[in-house]
N, C-alpha and C positions, 0 to 999 in steps of 0.2 A: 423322224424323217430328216436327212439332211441334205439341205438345202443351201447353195453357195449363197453365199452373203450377197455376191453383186445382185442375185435375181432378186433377193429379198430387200434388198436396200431401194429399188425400184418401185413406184406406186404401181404398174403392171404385173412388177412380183409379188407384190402383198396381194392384190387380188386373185391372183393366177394362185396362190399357196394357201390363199380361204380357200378357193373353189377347189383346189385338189383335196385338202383335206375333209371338206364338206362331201368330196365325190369318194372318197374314201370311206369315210366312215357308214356311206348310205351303202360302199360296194357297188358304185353304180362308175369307175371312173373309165373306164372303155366308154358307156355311153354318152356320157358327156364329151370325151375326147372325140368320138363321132360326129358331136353336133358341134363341137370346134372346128371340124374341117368342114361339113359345109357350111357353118360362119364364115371360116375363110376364103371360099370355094367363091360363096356370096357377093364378098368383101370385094374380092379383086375382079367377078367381072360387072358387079353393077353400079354404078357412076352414081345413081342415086342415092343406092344405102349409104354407100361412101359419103354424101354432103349431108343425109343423113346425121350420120355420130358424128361430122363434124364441124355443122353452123351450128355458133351459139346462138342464133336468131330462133330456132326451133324449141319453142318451150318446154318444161317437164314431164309434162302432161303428153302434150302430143309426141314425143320420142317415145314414152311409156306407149300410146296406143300402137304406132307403126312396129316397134319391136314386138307387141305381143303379136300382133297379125302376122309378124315375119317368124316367132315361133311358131306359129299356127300353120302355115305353110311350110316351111321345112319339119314341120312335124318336133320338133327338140323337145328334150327331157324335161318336167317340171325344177330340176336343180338347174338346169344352164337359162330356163323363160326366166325363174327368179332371182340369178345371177344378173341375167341381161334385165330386169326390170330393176334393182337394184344400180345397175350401170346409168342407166337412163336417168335414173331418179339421183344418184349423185355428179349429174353429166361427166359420166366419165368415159361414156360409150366412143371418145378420140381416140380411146387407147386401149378400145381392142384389139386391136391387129396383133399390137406388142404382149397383149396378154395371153392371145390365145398362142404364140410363139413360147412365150413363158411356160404357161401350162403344160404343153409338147415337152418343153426342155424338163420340167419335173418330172411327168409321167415319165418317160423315155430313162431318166437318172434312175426313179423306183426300179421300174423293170431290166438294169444293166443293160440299156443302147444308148449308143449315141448317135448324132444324125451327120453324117457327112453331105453336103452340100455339093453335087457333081456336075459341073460346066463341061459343056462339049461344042467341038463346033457343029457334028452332025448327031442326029437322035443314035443314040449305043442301041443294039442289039440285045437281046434278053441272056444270050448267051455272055456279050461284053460287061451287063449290067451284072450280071453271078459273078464273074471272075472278080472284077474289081471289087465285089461284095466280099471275096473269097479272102481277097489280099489284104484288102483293109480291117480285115476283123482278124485277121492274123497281126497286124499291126498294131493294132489299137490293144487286142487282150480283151473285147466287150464283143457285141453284137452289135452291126451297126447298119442305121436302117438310109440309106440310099433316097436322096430329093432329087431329082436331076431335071436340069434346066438344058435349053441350047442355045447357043450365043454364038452366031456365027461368024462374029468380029474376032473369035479366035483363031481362024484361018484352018485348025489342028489345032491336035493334041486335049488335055483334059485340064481345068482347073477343081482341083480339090479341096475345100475348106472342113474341118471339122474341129468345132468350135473355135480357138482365137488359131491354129496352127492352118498354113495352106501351104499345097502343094500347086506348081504351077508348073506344065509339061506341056503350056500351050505355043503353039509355033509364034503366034504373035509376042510373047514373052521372048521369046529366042533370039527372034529377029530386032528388036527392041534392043538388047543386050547388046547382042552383036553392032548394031549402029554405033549405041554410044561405045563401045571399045572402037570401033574404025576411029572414030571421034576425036579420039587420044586422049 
């Protein structure tokens, strides 16, 4: 499998590249990558899991119980309960977020996608959402799977990131530009 250095040089990426390869080998790496996104899903709306993985005040033990309950409840695969009870027990559970980001970024490399990152000012249209899907995998030469966000400090237009490369078509960008040229 090959895997960029910078992910691997990362303690997020050595664990994100045990677990792919542990989810590999079982043939189980869809599922797991499932119960990554609702970890993530999790992550970002609930305030307490979040202080959760990240006071060190919360001993080993009791992070091992709440994260088993919390497989239990999202129902997660036995390889990601003993990934995340493995997290716990080496407190490492701060740097999930960046792991399950990593893991995405592996799986996604195995399968020939990459993920464009899509900023708008308004929500795109499913119709909007294919087309740009259309151009940018004409672009790229891969398949590439579309996250889109909306951020409506963009006034217009689309901000595009796919991995360190962005496109920026956002009117706030423009007008920015345009200032400092009047500027001199």
């Amino acid at each position: 499998m090959d895997i960029s250095a910078g992910i691997q040089a990362s303690l997020a990426g050595r664990y994100a590249s045990a677990l792919f390869e542990l989810a590999a080998d079982n043939g189980s790496v869809s599922a797991v990558e499932s119960d990554l996104e609702k970890l993530d899903s999790a992550l970002r709306e609930s305030s307490d899991l979040r202080s959760l993985t990240t006071n060190p005040e919360i001993s080993r033990d009791a992070a091992q119980g709440a994260i088993a309950g919390l497989g239990d409840l999202l129902g997660l695969s036995p390889l990601t309960r003993n990934f995340l009870g493995t997290l716990a027990q080496n407190r490492r559970l701060a740097k999930l977020a960046a792991m399950i980001r990593a893991f995405n970024t592996i799986a996604a490399a195995q399968r020939g996608e990459v993920t464009a990152e899509v900023a708008s000012a308004h929500a795109l249209s499913d119709a909007q959402l294919a087309s740009l899907k259309d151009k940018l995998t004409a672009r790229e030469g891969r398949t590439v799977k579309l996250k889109t966000s909306v951020d409506p400090d963009l006034l217009g237009g689309l901000v595009v990131t796919i991995g360190s490369k962005r496109i920026d078509g956002s009117i706030r960008t423009r007008l920015n530009s345009l200032a400092q040229a009047m500027k001199g």
